[in-house]
C-alpha positions as CSV (number, residue, x, y, z in Angstrom):
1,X,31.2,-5.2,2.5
2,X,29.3,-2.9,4.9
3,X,26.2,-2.3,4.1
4,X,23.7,0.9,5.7
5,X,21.3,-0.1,8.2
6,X,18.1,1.9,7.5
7,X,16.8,2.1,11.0
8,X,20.6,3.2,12.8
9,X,23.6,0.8,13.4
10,X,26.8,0.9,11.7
11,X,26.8,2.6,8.2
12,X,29.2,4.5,6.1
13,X,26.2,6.1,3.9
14,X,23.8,8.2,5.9
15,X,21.0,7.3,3.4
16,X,21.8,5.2,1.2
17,X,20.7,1.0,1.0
18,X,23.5,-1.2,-1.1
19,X,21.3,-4.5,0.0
20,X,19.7,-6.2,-2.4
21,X,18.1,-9.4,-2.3
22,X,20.1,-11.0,0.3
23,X,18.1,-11.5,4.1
24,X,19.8,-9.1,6.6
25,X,21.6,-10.8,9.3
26,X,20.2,-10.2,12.6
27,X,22.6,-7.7,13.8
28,X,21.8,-5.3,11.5
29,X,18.1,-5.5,12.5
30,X,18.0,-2.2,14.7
31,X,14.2,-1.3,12.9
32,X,11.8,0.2,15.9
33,X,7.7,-0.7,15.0
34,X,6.8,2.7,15.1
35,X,8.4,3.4,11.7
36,X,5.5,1.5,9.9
37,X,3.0,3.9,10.9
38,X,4.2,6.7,9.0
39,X,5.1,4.2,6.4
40,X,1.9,3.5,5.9
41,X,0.5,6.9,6.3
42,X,2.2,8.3,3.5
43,X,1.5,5.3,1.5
44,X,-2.3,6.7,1.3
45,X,-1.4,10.4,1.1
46,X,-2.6,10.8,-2.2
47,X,-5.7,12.7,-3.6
48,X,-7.3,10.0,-5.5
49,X,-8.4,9.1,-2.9
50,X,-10.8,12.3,-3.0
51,X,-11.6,10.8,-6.4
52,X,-12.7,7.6,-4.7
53,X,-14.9,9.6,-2.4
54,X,-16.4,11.6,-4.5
55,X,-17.2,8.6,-7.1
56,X,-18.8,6.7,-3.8
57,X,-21.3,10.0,-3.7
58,X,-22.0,10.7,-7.5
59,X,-21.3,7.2,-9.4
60,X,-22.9,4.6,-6.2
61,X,-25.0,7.1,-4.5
62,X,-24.2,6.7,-1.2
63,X,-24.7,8.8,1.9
64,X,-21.8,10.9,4.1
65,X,-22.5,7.4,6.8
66,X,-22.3,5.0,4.2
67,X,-19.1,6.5,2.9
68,X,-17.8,6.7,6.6
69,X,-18.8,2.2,6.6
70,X,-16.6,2.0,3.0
71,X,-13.8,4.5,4.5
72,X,-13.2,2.9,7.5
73,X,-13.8,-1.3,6.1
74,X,-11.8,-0.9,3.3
75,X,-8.7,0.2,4.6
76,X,-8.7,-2.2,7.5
77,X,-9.0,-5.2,6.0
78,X,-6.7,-4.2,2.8
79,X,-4.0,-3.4,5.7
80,X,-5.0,-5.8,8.0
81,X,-3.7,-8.2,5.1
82,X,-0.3,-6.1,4.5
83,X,0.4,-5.8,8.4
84,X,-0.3,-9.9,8.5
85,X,2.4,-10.1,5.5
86,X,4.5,-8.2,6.9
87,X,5.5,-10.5,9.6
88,X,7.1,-12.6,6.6
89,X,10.0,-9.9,6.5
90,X,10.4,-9.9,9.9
91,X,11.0,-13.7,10.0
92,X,12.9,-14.0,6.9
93,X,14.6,-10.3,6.9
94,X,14.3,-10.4,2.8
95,X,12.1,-9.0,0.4
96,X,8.7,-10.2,-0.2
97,X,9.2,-11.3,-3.9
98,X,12.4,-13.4,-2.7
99,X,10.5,-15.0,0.1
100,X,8.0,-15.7,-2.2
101,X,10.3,-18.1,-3.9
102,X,10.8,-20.6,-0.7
103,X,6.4,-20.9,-1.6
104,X,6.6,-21.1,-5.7
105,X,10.3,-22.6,-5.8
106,X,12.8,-21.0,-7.5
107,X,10.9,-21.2,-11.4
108,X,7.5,-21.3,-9.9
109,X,8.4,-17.6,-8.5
110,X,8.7,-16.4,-11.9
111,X,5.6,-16.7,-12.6
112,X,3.8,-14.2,-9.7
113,X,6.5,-12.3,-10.1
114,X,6.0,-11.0,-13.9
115,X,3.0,-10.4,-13.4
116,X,2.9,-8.2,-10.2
117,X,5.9,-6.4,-11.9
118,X,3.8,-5.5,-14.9
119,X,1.2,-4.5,-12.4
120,X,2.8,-2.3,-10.8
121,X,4.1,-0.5,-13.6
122,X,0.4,0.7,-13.6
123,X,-0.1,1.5,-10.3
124,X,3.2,4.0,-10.7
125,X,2.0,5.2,-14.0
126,X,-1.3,6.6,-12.4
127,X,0.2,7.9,-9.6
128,X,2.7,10.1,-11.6
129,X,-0.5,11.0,-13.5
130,X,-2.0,11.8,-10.0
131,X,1.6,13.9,-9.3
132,X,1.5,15.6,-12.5
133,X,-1.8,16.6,-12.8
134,X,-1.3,18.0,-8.9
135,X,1.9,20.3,-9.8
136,X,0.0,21.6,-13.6
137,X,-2.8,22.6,-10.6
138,X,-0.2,24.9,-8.6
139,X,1.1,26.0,-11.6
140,X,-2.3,27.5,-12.4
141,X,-3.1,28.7,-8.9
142,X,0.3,30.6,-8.8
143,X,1.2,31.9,-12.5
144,X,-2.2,30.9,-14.5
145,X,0.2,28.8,-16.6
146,X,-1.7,27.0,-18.5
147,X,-0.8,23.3,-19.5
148,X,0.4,22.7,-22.4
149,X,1.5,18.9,-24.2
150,X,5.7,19.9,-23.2
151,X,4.9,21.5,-20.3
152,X,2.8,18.1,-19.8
153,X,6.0,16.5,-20.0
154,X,8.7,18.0,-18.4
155,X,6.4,18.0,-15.0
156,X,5.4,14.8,-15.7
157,X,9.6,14.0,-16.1
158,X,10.0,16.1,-12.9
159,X,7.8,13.4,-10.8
160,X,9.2,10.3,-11.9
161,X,12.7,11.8,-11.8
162,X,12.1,12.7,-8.2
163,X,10.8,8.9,-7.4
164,X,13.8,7.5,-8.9
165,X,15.5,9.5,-7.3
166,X,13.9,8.5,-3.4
167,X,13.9,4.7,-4.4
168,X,17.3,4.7,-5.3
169,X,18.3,6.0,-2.0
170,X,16.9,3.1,0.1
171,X,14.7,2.4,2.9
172,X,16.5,5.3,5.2
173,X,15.3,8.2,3.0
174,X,11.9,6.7,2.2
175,X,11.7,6.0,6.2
176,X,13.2,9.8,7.3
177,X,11.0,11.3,4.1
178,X,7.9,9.2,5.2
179,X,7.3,10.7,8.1
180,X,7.9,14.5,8.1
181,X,5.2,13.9,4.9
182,X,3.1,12.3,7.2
183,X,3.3,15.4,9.9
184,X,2.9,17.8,7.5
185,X,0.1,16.0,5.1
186,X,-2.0,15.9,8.1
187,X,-1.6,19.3,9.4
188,X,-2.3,20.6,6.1
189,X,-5.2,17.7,5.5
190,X,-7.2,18.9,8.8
191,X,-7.1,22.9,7.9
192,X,-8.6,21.4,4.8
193,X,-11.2,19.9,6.2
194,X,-11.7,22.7,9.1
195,X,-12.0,25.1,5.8
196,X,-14.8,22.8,4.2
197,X,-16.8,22.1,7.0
198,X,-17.7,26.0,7.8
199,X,-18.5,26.4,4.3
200,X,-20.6,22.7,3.8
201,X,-24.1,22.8,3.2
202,X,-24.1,20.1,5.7
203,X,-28.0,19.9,5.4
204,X,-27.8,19.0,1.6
205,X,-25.0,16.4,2.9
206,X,-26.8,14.7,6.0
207,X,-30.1,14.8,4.4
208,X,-28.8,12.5,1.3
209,X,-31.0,9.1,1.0
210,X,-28.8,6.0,1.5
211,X,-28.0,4.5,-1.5
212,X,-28.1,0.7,-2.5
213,X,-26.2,-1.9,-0.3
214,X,-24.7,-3.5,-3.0
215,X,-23.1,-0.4,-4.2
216,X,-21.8,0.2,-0.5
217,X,-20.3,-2.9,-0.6
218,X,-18.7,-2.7,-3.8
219,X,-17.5,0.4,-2.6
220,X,-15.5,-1.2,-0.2
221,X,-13.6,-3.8,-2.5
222,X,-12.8,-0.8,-5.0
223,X,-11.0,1.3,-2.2
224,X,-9.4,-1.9,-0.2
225,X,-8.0,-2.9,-4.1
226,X,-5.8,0.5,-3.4
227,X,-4.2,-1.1,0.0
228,X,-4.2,-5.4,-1.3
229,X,-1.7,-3.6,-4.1
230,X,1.0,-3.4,-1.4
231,X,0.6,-6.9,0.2
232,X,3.4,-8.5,-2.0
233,X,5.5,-5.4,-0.9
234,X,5.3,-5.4,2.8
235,X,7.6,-7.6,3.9
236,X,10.3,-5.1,1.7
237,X,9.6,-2.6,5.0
238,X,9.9,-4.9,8.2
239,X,13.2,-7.0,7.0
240,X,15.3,-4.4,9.6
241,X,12.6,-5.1,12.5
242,X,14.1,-8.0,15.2
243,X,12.6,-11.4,15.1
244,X,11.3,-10.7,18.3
245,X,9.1,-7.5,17.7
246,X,5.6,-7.9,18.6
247,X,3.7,-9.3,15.7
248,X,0.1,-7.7,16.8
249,X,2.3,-4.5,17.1
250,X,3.4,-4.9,13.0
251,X,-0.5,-5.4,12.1
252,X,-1.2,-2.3,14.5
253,X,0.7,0.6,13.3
254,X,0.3,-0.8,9.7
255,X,-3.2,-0.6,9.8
256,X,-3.5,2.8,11.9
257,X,-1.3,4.6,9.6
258,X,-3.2,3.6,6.5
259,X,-6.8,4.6,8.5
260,X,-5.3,8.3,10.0
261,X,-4.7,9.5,6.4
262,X,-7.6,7.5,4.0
263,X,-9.9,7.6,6.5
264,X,-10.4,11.8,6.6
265,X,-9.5,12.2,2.5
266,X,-12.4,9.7,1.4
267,X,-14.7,11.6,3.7
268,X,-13.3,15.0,2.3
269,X,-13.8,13.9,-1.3
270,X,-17.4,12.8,-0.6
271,X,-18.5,16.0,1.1
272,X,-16.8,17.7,-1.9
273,X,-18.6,15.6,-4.6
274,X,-22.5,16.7,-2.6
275,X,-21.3,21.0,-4.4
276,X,-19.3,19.7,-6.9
277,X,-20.1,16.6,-8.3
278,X,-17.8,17.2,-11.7
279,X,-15.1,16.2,-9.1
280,X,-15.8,12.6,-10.0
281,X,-15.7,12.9,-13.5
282,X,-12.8,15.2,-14.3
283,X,-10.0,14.2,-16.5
284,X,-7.7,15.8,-13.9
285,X,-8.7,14.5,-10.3
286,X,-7.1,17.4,-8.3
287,X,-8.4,20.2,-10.2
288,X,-11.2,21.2,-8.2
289,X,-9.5,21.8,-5.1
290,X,-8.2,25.3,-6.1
291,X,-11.5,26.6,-6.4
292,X,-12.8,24.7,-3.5
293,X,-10.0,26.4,-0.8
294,X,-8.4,29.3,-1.1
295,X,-4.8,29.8,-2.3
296,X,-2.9,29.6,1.5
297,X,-4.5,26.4,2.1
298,X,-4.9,24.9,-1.8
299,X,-1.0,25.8,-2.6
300,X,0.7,24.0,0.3
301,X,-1.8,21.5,0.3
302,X,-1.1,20.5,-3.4
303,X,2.8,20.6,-2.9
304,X,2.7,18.3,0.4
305,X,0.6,16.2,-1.8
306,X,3.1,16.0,-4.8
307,X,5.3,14.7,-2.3
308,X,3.1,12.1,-0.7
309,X,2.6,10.9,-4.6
310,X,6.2,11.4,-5.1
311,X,7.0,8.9,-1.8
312,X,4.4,6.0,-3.1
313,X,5.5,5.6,-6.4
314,X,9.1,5.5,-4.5
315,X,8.1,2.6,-2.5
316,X,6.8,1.3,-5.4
317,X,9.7,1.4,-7.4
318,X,11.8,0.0,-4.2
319,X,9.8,-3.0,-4.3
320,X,9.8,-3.1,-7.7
321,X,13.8,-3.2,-8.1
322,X,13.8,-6.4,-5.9
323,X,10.9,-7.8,-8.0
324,X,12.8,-7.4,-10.9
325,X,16.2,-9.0,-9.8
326,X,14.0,-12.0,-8.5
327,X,13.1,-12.8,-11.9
328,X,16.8,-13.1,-13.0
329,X,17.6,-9.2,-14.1
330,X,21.3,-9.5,-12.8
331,X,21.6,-5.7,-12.6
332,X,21.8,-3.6,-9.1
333,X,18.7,-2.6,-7.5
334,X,18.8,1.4,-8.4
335,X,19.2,0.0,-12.1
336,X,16.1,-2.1,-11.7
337,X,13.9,0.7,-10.3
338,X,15.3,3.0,-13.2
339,X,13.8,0.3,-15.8
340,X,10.3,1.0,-13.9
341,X,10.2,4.8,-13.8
342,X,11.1,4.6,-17.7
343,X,8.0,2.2,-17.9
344,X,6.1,4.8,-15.8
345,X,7.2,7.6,-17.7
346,X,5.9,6.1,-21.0
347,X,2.9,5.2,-20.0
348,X,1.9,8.3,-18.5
349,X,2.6,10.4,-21.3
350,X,-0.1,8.3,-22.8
351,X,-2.3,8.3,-20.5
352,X,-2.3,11.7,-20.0
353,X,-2.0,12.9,-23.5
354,X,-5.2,10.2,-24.7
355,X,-7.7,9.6,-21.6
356,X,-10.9,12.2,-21.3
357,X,-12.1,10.7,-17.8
358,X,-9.9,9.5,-15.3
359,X,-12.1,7.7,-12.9
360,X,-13.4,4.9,-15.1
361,X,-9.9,3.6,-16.0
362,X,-8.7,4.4,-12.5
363,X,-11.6,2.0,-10.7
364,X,-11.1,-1.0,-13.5
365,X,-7.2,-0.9,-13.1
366,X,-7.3,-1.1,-9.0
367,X,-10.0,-3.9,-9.6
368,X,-7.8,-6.0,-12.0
369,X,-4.6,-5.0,-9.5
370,X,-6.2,-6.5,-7.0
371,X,-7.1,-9.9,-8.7
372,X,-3.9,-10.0,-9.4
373,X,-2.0,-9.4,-6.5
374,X,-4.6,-11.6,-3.8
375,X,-3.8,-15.1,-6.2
376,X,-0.3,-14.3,-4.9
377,X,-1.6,-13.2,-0.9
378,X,-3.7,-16.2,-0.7
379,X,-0.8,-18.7,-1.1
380,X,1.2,-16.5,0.6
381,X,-0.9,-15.9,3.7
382,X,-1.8,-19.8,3.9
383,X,2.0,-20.6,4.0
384,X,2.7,-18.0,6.6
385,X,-0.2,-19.5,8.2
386,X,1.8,-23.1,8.5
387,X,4.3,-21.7,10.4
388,X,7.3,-21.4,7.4
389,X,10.6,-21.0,8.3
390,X,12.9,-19.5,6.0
391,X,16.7,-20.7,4.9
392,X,18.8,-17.6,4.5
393,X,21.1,-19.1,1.7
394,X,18.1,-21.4,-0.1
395,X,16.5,-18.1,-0.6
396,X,19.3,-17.2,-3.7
397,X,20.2,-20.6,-4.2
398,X,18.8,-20.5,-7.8
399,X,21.0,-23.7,-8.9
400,X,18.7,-27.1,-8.7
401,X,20.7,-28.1,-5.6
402,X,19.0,-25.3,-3.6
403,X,16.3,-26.5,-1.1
404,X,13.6,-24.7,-2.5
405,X,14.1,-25.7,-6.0
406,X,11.4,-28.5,-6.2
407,X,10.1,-30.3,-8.9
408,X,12.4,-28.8,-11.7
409,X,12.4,-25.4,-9.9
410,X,8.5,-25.8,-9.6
411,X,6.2,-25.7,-6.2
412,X,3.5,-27.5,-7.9
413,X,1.1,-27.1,-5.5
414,X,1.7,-23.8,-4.9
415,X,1.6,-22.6,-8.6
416,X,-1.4,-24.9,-9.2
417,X,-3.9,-22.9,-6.2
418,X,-2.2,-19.9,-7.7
419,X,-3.0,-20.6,-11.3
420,X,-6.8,-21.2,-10.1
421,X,-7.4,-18.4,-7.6
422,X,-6.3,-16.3,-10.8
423,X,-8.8,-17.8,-13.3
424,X,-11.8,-17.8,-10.7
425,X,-11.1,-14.0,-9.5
426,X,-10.8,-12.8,-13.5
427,X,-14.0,-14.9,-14.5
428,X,-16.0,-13.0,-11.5
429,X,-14.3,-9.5,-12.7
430,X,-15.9,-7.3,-14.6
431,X,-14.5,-3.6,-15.8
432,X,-14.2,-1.0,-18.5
433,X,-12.4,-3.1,-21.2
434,X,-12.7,-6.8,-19.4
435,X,-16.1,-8.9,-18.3
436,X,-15.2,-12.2,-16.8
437,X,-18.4,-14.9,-18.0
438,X,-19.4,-14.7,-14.2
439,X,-19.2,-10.6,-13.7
440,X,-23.3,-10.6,-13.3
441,X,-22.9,-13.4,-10.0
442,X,-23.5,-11.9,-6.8
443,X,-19.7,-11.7,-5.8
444,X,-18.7,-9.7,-9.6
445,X,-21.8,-7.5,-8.9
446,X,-20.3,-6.4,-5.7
447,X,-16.6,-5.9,-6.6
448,X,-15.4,-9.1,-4.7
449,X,-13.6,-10.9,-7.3
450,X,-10.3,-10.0,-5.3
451,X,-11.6,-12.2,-2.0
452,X,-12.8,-14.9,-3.9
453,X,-9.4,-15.1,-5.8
454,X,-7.7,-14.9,-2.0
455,X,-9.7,-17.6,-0.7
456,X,-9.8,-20.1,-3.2
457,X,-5.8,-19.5,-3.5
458,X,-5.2,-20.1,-0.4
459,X,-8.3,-22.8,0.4
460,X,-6.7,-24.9,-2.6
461,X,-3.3,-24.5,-0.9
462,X,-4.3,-25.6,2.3
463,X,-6.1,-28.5,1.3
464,X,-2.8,-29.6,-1.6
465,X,0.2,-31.6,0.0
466,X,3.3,-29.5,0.8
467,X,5.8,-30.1,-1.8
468,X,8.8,-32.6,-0.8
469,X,11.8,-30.7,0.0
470,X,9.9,-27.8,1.6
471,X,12.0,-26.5,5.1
């Protein structure tokens, strides 16, 4: 059967992706490297991040070059690691959760697997919260509608309609959608900023005392928790690039996209925060920017926004549709994302019906998301690292024939140093409603439970034998 290539080649669908699991053969890899930039880009166009910012100023203390230290760090070494994964799809041209498996074997897969799926179902119930919360905002600004718990709802139903929508679609509409977001995001992003800089205090900004060290530096592994989140994921974007695309090219545009749009909205929410410091304690995270620009800037602003949010719970749900067919779901891939943007829906509701503050909950979910996704990226990476090749038709052999089934469909080595990196990075974490018994050490003080989970992962990997039937 033909199938659409995303990037150009033959297709009888202009936009949409029958794939599913299955590696794409290499000539239907007609992908160009500069379509990971925007990828990225819109990936990060979302205004938590001025939550972030504004949280760095009010909750740690920090001053406008501080801030600039967490803004720029944390996104290049989060998307350092995702353009380093990334180069898995392009070797293996599948998605990351079924490369995954030639690492944890067939069974041993399952076990990452669940639990980044259930993970993520919180990462897209926060950003439809985000969405909804962004459209209730333009309501107000244009009509002074006022919210209400069904009007709550049916914008809240619009949102993850429109993501299911996207997902289901494929990698061509999230590519084409991805970057006229990313054009106009920015455009709309730098009036923005052009606006709040005239009317900044900026001598009540500069002349802020630096705050504490530590704090900067926990700082830094809040915000790169945000961009580890979509590690598993990347290879899901470069399985249409050629085997022979430049690799430092991959890690390049990945990272640049992700540092062109965080970079300017941390610094935004920051300067924000030094007039308006309720910014970081709101229930709602976007309300303060209606009174903060006027209406021509504020309005589009807010829509372009809802559409960023829109795009990165898509991409989201894309990768979460292969996730779930990886751990035996034997249902297409647009059925799988549906399953996740029901999750989503639920759980918003809830969250936006029970929570008072939404920063607190927001900073101890990315922290827990990210101990949970770098147990997976340390393996991961190490394997990568050892130069693994990957075996097209091994990849859905799940019978116990298949080359990567293992000990009983079990890498042990592999789930072990997974298995550990897990217990050590939740024993260092501490949050809201969790304390790990080491939370007060040095590395849980500074929000760094995520590395420590990545590098004993992937130290432990290293240092076990490779399992016997490994290609």
């Amino acid at each position: 059967m033909e199938r659409y290539a995303p990037f150009g080649g033959k297709g009888t669908l202009p936009f949409v992706e029958t794939r599913g699991l299955e590696p794409v053969p290499d000539s239907e890899r007609t992908g160009r490297v500069r379509t990971l930039f925007p990828t990225w880009a819109a990936a990060n166009m979302t205004v938590l991040l001025l939550t972030v910012g504004a949280g760095l100023v009010v909750f740690s203390g920090l001053n406008l070059w501080q801030v600039l230290i967490v803004a720029v760090t944390a996104p290049v070494v989060s998307y350092g690691l995702v353009g380093l994964v990334s180069v898995a799809g392009q070797l293996g041209g599948a998605p990351g959760m079924a490369l995954s498996r030639a690492v944890f074997g067939q069974r041993g897969n399952l076990l990452p697997g669940a639990l980044i799926w259930i993970a993520r179902w919180g990462w897209e119930t926060v950003n439809a919260v985000t969405g909804a919360y962004a459209l209730l905002a333009v309501l107000d600004l244009l009509f002074s509608v006022r919210p209400t718990t069904a009007l709550i709802m049916a914008v809240l139903v619009a949102f993850v309609a429109s993501s299911f929508l996207v997902s289901g679609l494929g990698a061509g509409a999230l590519r084409a959608c991805s970057t006229w977001s990313a054009y106009l995001f920015g455009g709309f992003s730098a009036l923005a900023l052009i606006h709040l800089g005239v009317g900044t205090d900026w001598r009540a900004v500069l002349d802020r005392p630096a705050g504490p060290t530590a704090l900067m530096i926990a700082g830094i592994g809040t915000l790169a928790a945000g961009g580890i989140s979509w590690v598993p994921s990347a290879p899901d974007f470069t399985r249409y690039l050629p085997r022979t695309t430049p690799r430092r090219a991959v890690v390049g545009a990945t990272v640049g996209g992700a540092v062109l749009v965080s970079l300017p909205l941390v610094l935004m929410g920051a300067v924000m925060a030094v007039g308006t410091p309720g910014l970081a304690t709101s229930s709602d995270p976007v309300s303060f920017i209606g009174a903060l620009l006027p209406d021509w800037i504020s309005v589009p602003y807010l829509l372009i926004a809802v559409a960023g949010m829109v795009l990165i719970n898509a991409m989201s749900m894309y990768s979460a549709g292969f996730t779930a067919q990886t751990l035996g779901f034997m249902i297409p891939r647009t059925w799988a994302v549906g399953v996740n943007a029901a999750i989503s829906l639920l759980l918003g509701g809830l969250l936006m019906m029970a929570t008072s503050s939404f920063i607190d909950p927001f900073v101890s979910f990315l922290t827990l998301l990210a101990v949970t996704f770098s147990a997976w990226i340390g393996v991961f990476g190490v394997d990568l690292l050892r130069g693994r090749t990957y075996d097209a038709t091994a990849l859905l052999d799940t019978s116990p024939a298949g080359a990567y089934w293992y000990t009983g469909g079990f890498s042990v080595p592999a789930v072990a140093a997974w298995g550990s990196g897990l217990v050590v990075g939740l024993l260092l974490t501490g949050v809201e409603w969790f304390t790990g018994p080491l939370a007060t050490t040095w590395i849980g003080r500074h929000g760094l439970g995520w590395a420590a989970t990545i590098a004993v992962s992937g130290a432990l990997y290293a240092l076990l034998p490779r399992p016997a039937g490994a290609r």
